[in-house]
TINUTI-754027 format. One record per residue (C-alpha): residue in three letters; residue number from 1; z negated, y, x negated. Coordinates in Angstrom, 3 decimals. Last residue first. Layout:
<selums>
SELUM  type  seq        pz        py        px
SELUM   ala  NUM         Z         Y         X
...
</selums>
This chain:
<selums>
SELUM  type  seq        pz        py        px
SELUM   unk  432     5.813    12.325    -1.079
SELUM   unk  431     9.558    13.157    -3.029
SELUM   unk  430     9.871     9.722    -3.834
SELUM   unk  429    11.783     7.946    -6.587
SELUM   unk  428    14.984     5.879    -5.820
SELUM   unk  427    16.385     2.783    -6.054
SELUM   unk  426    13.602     1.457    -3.853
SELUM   unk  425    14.271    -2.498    -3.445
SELUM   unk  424    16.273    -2.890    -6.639
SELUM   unk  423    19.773    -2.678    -7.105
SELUM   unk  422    20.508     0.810    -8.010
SELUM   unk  421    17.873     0.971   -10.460
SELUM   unk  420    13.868     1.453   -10.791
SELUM   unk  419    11.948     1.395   -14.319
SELUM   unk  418     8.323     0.147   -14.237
SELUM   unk  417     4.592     1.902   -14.126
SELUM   unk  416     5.570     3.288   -10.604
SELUM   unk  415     3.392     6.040    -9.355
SELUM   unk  414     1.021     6.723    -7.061
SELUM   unk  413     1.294     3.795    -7.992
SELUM   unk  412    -0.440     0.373    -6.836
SELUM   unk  411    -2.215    -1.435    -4.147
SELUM   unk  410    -5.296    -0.046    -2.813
SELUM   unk  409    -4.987     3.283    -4.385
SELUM   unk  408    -7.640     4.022    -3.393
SELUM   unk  407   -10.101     1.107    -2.804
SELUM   unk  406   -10.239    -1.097     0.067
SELUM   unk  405   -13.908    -2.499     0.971
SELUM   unk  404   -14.609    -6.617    -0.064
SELUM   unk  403   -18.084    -7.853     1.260
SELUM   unk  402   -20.996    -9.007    -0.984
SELUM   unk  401   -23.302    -7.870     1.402
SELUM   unk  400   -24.191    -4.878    -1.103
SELUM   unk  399   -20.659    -4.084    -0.746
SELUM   unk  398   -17.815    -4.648    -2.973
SELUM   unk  397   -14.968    -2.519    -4.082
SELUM   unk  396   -11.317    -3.200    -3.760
SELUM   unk  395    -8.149    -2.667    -5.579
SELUM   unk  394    -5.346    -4.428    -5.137
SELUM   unk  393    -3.666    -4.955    -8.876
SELUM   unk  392    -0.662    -4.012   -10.997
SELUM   unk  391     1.199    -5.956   -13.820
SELUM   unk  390     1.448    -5.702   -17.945
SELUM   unk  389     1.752    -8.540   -19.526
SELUM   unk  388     0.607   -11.820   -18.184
SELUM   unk  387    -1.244   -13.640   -21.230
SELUM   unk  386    -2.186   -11.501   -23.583
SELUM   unk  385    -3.253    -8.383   -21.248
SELUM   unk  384    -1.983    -5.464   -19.743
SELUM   unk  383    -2.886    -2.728   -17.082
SELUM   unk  382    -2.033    -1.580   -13.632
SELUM   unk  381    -3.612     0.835   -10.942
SELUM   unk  380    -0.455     3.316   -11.895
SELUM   unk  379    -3.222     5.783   -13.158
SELUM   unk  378    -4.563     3.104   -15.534
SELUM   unk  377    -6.968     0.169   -14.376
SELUM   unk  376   -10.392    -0.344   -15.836
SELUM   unk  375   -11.863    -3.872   -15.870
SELUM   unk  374   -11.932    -3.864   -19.745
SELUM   unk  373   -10.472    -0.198   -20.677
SELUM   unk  372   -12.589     2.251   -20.974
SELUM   unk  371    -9.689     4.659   -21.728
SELUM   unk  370    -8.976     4.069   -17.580
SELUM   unk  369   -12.188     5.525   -17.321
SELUM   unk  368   -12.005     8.389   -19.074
SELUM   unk  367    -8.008     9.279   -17.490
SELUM   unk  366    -9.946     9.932   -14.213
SELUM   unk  365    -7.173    10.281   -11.753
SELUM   unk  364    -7.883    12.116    -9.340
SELUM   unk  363    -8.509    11.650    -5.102
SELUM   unk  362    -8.952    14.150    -1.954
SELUM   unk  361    -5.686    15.508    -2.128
SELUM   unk  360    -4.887    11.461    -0.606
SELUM   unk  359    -7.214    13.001     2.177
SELUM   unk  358   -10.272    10.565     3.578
SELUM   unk  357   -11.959    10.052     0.434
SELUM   unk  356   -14.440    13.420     0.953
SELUM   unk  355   -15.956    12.655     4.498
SELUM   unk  354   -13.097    13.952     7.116
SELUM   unk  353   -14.709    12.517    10.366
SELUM   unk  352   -13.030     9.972    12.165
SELUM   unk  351   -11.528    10.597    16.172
SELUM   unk  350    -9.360     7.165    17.330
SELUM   unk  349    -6.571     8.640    19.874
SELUM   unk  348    -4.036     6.479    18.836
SELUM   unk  347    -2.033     8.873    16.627
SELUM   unk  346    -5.312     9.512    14.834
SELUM   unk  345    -8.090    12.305    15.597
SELUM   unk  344    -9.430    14.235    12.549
SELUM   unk  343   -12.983    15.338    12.188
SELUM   unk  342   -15.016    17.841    10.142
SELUM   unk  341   -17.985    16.879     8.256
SELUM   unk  340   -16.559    17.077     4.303
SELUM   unk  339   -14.444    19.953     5.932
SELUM   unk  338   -10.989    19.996     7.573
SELUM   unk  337    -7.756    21.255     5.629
SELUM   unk  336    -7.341    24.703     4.470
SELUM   unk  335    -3.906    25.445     4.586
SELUM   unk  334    -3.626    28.751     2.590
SELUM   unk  333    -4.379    26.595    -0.520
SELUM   unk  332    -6.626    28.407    -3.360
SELUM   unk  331    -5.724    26.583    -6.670
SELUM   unk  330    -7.435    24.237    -8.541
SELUM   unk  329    -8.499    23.026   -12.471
SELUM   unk  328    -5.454    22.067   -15.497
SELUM   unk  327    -8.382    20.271   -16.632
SELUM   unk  326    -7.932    17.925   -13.949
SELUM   unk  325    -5.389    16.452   -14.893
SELUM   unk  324    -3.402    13.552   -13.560
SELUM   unk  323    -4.111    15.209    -9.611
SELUM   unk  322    -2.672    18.189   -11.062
SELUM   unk  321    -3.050    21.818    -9.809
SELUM   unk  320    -5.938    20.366    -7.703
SELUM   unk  319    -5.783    21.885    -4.012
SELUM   unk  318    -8.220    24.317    -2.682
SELUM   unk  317    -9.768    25.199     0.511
SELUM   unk  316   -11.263    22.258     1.634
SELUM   unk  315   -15.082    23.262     1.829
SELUM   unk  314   -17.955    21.118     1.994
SELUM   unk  313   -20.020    23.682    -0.087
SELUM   unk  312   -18.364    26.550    -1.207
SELUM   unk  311   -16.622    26.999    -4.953
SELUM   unk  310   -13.416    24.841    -3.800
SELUM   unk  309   -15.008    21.500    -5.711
SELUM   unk  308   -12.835    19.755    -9.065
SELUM   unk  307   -14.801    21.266   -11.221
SELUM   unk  306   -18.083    21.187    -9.366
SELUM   unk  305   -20.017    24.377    -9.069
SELUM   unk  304   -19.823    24.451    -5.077
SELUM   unk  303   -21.242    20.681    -4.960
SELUM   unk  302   -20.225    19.254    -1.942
SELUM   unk  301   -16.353    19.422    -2.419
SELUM   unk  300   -16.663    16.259    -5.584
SELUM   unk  299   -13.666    15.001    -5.606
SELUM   unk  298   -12.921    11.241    -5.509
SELUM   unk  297   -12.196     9.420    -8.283
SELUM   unk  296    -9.127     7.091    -9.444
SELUM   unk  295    -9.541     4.825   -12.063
SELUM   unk  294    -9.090     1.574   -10.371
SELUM   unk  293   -11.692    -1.477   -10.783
SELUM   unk  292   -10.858    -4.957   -11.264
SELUM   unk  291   -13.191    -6.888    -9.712
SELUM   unk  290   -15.330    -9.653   -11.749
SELUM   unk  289   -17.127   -12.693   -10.156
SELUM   unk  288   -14.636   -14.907   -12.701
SELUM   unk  287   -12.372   -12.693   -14.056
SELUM   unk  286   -10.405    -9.448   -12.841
SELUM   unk  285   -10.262   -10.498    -9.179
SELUM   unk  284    -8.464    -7.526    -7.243
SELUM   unk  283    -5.283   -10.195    -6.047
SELUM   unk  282    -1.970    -9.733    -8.911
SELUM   unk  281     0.603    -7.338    -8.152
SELUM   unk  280     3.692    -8.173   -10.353
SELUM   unk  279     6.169    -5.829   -12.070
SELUM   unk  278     9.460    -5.858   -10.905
SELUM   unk  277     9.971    -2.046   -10.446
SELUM   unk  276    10.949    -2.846    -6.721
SELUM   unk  275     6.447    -4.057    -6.530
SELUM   unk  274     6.487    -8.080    -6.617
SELUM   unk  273     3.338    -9.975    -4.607
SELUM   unk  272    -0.248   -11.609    -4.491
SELUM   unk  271     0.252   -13.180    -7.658
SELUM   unk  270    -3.230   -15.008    -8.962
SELUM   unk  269    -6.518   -13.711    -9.573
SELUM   unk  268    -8.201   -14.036   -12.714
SELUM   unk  267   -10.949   -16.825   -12.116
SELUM   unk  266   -13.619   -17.895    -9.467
SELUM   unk  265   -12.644   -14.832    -7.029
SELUM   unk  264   -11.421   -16.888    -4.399
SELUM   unk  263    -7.866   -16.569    -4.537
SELUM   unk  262    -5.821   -19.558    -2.922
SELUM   unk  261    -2.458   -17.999    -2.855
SELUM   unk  260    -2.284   -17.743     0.982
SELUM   unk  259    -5.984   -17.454     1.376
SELUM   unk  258    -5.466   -14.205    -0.260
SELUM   unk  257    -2.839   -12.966     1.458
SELUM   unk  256    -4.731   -13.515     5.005
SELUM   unk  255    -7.848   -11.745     2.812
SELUM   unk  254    -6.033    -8.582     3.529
SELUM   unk  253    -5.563    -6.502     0.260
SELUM   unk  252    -3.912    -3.101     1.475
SELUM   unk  251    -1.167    -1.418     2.744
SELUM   unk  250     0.318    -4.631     4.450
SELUM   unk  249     3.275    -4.912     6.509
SELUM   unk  248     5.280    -5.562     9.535
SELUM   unk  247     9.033    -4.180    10.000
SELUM   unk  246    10.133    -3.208    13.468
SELUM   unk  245    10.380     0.231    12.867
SELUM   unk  244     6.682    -0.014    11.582
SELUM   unk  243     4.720    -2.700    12.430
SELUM   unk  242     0.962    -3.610    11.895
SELUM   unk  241    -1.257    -5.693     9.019
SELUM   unk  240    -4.637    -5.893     8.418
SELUM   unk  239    -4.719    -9.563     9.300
SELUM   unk  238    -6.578    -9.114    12.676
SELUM   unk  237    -4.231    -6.321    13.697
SELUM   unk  236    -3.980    -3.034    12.390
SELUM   unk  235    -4.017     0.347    14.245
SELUM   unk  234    -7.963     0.690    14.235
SELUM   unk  233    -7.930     1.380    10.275
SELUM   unk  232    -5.001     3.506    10.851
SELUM   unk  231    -6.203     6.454     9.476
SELUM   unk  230    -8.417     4.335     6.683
SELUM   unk  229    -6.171     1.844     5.022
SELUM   unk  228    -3.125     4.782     6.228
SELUM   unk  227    -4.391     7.343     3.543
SELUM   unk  226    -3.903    10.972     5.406
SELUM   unk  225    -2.070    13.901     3.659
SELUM   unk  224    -3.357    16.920     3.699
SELUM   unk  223    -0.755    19.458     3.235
SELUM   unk  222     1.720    19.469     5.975
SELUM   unk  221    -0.580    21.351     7.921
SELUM   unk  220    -2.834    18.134     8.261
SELUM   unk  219    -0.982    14.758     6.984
SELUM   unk  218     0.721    11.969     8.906
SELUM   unk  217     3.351     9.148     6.825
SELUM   unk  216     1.147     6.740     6.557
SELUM   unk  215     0.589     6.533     2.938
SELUM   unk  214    -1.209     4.174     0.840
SELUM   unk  213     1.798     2.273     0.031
SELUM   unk  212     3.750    -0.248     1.437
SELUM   unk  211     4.488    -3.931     0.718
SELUM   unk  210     6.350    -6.137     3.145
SELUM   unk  209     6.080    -9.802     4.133
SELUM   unk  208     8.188   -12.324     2.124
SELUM   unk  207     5.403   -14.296     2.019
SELUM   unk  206     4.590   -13.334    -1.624
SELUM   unk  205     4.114    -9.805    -0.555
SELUM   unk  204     7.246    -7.963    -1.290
SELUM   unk  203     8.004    -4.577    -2.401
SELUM   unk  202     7.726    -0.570    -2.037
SELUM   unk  201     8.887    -0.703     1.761
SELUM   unk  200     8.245     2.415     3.425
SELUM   unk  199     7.089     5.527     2.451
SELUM   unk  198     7.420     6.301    -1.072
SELUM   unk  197     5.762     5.676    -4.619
SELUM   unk  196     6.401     8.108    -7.020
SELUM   unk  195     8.384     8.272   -10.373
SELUM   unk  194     7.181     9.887   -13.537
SELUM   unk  193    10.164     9.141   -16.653
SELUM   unk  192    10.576     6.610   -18.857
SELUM   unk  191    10.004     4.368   -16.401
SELUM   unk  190     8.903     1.099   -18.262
SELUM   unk  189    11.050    -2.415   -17.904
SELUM   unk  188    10.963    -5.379   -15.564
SELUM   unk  187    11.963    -8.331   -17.071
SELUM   unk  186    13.153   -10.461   -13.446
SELUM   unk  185    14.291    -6.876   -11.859
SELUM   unk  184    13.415    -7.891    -8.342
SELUM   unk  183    16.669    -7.648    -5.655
SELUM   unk  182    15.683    -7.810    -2.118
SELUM   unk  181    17.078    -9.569     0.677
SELUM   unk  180    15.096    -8.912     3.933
SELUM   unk  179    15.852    -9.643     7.142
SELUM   unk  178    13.321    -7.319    10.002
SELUM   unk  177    13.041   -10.182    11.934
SELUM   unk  176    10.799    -8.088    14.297
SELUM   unk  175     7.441    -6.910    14.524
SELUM   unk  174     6.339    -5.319    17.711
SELUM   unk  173     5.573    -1.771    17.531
SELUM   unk  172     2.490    -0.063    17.802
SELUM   unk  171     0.547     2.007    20.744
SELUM   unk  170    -2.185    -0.412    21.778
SELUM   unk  169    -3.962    -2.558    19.570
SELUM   unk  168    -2.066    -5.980    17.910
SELUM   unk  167    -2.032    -9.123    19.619
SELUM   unk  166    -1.864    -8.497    23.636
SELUM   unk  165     2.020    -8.920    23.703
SELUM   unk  164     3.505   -11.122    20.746
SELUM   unk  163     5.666   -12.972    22.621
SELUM   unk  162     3.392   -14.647    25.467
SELUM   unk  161     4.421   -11.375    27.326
SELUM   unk  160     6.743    -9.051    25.664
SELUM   unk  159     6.077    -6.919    22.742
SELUM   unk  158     7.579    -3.644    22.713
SELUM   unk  157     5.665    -1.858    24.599
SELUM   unk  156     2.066    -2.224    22.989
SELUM   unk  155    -0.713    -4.195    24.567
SELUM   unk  154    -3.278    -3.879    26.947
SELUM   unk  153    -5.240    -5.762    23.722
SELUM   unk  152    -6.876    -9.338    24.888
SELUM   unk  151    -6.409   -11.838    22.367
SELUM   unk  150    -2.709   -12.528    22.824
SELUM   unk  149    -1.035   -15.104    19.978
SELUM   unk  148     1.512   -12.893    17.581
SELUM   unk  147     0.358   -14.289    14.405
SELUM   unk  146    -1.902   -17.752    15.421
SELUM   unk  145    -5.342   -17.229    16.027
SELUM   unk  144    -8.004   -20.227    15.664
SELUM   unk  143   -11.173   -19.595    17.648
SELUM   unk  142   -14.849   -20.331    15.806
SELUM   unk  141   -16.026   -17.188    17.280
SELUM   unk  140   -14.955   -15.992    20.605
SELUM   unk  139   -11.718   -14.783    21.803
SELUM   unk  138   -10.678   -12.663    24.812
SELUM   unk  137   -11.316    -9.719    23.325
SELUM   unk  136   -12.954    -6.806    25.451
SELUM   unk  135   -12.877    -3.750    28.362
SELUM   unk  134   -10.974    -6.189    30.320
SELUM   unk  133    -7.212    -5.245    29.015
SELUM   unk  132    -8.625    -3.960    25.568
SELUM   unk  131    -7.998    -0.953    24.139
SELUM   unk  130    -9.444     0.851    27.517
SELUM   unk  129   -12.932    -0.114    26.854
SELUM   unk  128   -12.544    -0.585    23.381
SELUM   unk  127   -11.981     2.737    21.899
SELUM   unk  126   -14.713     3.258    19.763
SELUM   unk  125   -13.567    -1.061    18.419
SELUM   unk  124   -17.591    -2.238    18.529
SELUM   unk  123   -16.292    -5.078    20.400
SELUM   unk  122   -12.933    -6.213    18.213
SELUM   unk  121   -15.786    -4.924    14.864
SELUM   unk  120   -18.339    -7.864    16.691
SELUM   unk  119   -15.331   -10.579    16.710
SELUM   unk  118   -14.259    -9.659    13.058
SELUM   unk  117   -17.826   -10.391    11.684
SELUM   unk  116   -18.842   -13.393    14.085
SELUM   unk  115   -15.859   -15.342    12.354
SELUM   unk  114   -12.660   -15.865    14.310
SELUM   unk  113   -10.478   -18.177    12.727
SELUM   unk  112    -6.794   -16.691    11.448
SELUM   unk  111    -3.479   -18.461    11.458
SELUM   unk  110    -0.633   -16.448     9.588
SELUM   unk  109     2.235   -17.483     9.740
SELUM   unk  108     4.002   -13.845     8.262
SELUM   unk  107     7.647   -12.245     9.331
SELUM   unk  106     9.072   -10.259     6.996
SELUM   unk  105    12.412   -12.342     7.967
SELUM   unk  104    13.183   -13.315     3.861
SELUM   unk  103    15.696   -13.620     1.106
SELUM   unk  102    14.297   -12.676    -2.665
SELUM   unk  101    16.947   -11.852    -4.691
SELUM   unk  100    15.728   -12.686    -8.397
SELUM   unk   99    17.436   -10.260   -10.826
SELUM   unk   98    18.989   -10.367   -14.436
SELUM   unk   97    20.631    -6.751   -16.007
SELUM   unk   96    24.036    -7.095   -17.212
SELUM   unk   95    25.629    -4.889   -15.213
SELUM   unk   94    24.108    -7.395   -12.004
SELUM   unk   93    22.925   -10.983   -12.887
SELUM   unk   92    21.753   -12.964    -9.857
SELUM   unk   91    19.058   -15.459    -9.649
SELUM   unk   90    17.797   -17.269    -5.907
SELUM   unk   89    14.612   -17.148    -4.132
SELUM   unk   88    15.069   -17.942    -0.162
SELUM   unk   87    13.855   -18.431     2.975
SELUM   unk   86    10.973   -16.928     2.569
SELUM   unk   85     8.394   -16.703     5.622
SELUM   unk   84     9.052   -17.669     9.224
SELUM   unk   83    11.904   -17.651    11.585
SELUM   unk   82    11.920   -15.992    14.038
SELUM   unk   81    11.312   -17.859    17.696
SELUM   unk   80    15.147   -18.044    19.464
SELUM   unk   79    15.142   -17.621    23.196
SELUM   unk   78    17.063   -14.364    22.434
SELUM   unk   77    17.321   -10.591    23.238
SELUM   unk   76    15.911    -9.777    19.841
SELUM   unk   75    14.504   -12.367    18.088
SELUM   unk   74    11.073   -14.388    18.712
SELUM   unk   73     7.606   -13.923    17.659
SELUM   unk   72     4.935   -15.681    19.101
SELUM   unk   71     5.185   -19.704    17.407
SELUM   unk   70     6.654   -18.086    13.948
SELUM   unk   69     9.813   -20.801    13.311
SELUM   unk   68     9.724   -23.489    10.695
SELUM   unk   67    13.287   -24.378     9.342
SELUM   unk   66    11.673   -26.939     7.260
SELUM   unk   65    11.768   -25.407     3.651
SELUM   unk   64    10.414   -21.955     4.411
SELUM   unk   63     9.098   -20.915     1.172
SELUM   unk   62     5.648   -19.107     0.178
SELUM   unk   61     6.749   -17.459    -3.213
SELUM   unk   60     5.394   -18.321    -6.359
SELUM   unk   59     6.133   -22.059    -6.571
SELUM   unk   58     9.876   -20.261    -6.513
SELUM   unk   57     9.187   -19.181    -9.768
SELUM   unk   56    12.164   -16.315   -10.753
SELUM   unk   55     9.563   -13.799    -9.600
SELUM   unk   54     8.345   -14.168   -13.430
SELUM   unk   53     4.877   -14.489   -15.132
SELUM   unk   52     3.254   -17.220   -12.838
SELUM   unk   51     0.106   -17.788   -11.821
SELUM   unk   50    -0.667   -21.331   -10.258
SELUM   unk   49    -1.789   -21.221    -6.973
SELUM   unk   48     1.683   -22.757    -6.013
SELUM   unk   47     2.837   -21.980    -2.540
SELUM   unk   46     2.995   -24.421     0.353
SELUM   unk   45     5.913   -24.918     2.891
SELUM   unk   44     6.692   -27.951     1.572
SELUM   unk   43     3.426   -29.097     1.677
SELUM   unk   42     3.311   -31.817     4.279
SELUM   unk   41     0.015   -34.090     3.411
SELUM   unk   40     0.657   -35.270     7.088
SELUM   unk   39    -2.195   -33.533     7.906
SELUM   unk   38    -0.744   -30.105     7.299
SELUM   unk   37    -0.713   -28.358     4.015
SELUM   unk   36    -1.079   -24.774     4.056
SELUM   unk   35     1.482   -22.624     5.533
SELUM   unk   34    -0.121   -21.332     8.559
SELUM   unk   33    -2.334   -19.548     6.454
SELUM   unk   32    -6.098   -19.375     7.502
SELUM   unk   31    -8.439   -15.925     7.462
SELUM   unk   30   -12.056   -16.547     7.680
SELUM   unk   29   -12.604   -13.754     5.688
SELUM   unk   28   -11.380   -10.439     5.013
SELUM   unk   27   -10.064   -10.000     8.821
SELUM   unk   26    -8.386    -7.119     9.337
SELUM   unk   25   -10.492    -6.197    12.262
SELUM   unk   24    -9.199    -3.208    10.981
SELUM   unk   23    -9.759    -4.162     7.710
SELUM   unk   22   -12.371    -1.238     8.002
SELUM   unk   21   -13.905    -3.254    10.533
SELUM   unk   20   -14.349    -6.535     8.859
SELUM   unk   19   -15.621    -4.688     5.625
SELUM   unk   18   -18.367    -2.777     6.641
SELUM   unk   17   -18.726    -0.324     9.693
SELUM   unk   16   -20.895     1.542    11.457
SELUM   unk   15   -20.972     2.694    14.723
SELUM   unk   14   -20.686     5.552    17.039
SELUM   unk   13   -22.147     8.589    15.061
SELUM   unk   12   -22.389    11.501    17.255
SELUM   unk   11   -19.738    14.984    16.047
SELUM   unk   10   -18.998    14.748    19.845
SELUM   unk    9   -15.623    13.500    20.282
SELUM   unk    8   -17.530    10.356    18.416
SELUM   unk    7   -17.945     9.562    14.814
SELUM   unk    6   -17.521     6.572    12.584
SELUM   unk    5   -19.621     6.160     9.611
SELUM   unk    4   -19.015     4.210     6.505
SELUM   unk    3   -21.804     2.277     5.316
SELUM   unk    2   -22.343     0.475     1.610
SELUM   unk    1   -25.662    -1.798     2.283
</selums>
């Protein structure tokens, strides 16, 4: 079975870890939508798991039709619960150029049941004696959480009692109705020129919910920049999702999303969300049983006479000159991140070691594989086919359990494949 170690203060290994844990807890199975038919046989609120080409589908998106309200989360100095989901898709032409303005709260519905999986990574949490108010969750298996409902965290400020309080770990915001309206090129076009993903929002999930990148906005020395599906990995709630500034999101597939558009892996997966360029992100199922796989690799410091190695074993003492090539080789960095067995301790006090993987510096692109094409992604984790053009993926890889793991870059980019503008979500490219 794939195992990733976590470490104490002490260099000691403290558990390990398979999907449900490095999900954060975030909850790659068992994972209900709050939007799925009640029973009534009410759908409205129910989202096609038919693909679709174009954001103009509103079967795409999950819609609010009935004015339904998130059961935990509730406005800013009011009585009033937020609403939940989309509340609207709608076409506008702008200089010529046709969008679909996606209006939504970024708040989810989800409803998750507790499998044995996420309860035991809640316990084995390194942290859980003083995460939690008694030392541990106070859910068992077979439980059905609602977003927002209290299962034992202390808590973060922000969130009051019975509104969101005791939900997410300690040290995190509270979502808010962070209102979106977003503008999503409906024929998305090529960059013609290299544009990177940024902090932030990069998109919409299909619930309205935000999209961000692999970054988290932390690095060592300014140089080593850490990737937020594993950083944060304890910072995420039960979906895989947190706050930031008020506005919650994913950086990674969360099997909440893909209960929402019905992906199972028995077929090409469906629409998962829109990147600002337009272009779709479709769930990591390539074909029937078959992932799609991304083409980034992770560099080799253990081997001193590897190419894309610092010369000494373990050692972080070189950057690549260019993470698209590396034939262009490395150059000696004056800020020499951690080793291979080093450690690096989180905003909320979690300690991991720095195994090759951990660093965004830590990752290429290995232009061979995308030129195997088939299951192979290209650098922007996207490719084409017949039937859908070209769009993105979440990349995962599986387990010898069977279980989904996050794969850099987890969503898409480092780069967008698709033109930005003045209207669009990000109207402009990143300096990160």
């Amino acid at each position: 079975m794939k195992i990733i170690k976590i470490f104490d203060r002490n260099g000691q290994p403290t558990l390990s870890y398979t999907l449900a844990l490095i999900i954060s807890l975030g909850v790659l199975q068992g994972c209900d939508s709050g939007s799925s038919s009640d029973e009534d046989g009410d759908d409205s609120s129910e989202t096609s798991s038919e693909e679709s080409d174009s954001s103009t589908d509103t079967g795409v998106w999950i819609m609010n039709t009935d004015d339904e309200r998130a059961p935990y989360i509730y406005e800013s100095n009011s009585n009033e619960q937020v609403l939940v989901n989309v509340q609207s898709v709608a076409s506008e032409t702008v200089d010529g150029r046709e969008y679909t303005v996606v209006s939504a709260t970024g708040v989810p519905d989800y409803e998750i049941e507790i499998t044995q999986s996420i309860l035991d990574g809640l316990l084995e949490r390194p942290l859980a004696s003083s995460d939690f108010e008694t030392g541990s969750p106070t859910v068992s298996v077979g439980d059905i959480v609602s977003f927002g409902q209290d299962i034992g965290y202390t808590g973060i400020g922000t969130c009051d009692v019975d509104a969101g309080y005791g939900f997410w770990p300690p040290g995190l915001v509270c979502p808010e109705n962070v209102s979106h309206v977003g503008y999503i090129p409906v024929e998305p076009e090529p960059a013609t020129e290299e544009c990177t993903t940024g902090l932030g929002v990069q998109g919409y999930w299909v619930n309205g919910v935000s999209i961000y990148d692999w970054g988290d906005g932390q690095s060592v020395d300014g140089t080593w920049q850490t990737l937020a599906p594993v950083a944060e990995v304890y910072d995420v709630d039960i979906c895989g999702g947190h706050a930031a500034n008020g506005d919650y999101h994913h950086h990674f597939y969360s099997n909440c999303l893909a209960d929402l558009v019905g992906d199972i892996g028995d077929d090409h997966s469906p629409i998962y969300g829109y990147t600002a360029d337009g272009y779709a992100i479709y769930g990591p199922w390539q074909s029937e049983g078959e992932l799609a796989e991304s083409s980034w690799a992770v560099r080799d410091y253990d081997d001193p006479s590897s190419e894309s190695g610092c010369g000494v074993a373990g050692e972080r003492s070189c950057l690549l000159v260019d993470e698209y090539d590396l034939s262009q080789g490395v150059e000696t960095t004056s800020n020499t991140g951690p080793t291979t067995s080093g450690s690096y301790t989180s905003l909320s006090g979690n300690e991991f070691t720095t195994a090759a993987g951990f660093f965004y510096e830590d990752y290429y692109w290995d232009e061979d594989l995308t030129n195997e094409g088939g299951v192979y992604l290209d650098q922007h984790n996207g490719h084409s086919d017949d039937e859908r053009g070209y769009h993105y993926h979440l990349t995962v890889t599986v387990d010898d359990d069977g279980e989904l793991v996050p794969a850099f870059p987890y969503t898409f980019g480092p780069r967008f494949y698709g033109k930005l503008d003045d209207q669009t979500i990000v109207n402009e490219c990143s300096t990160q």
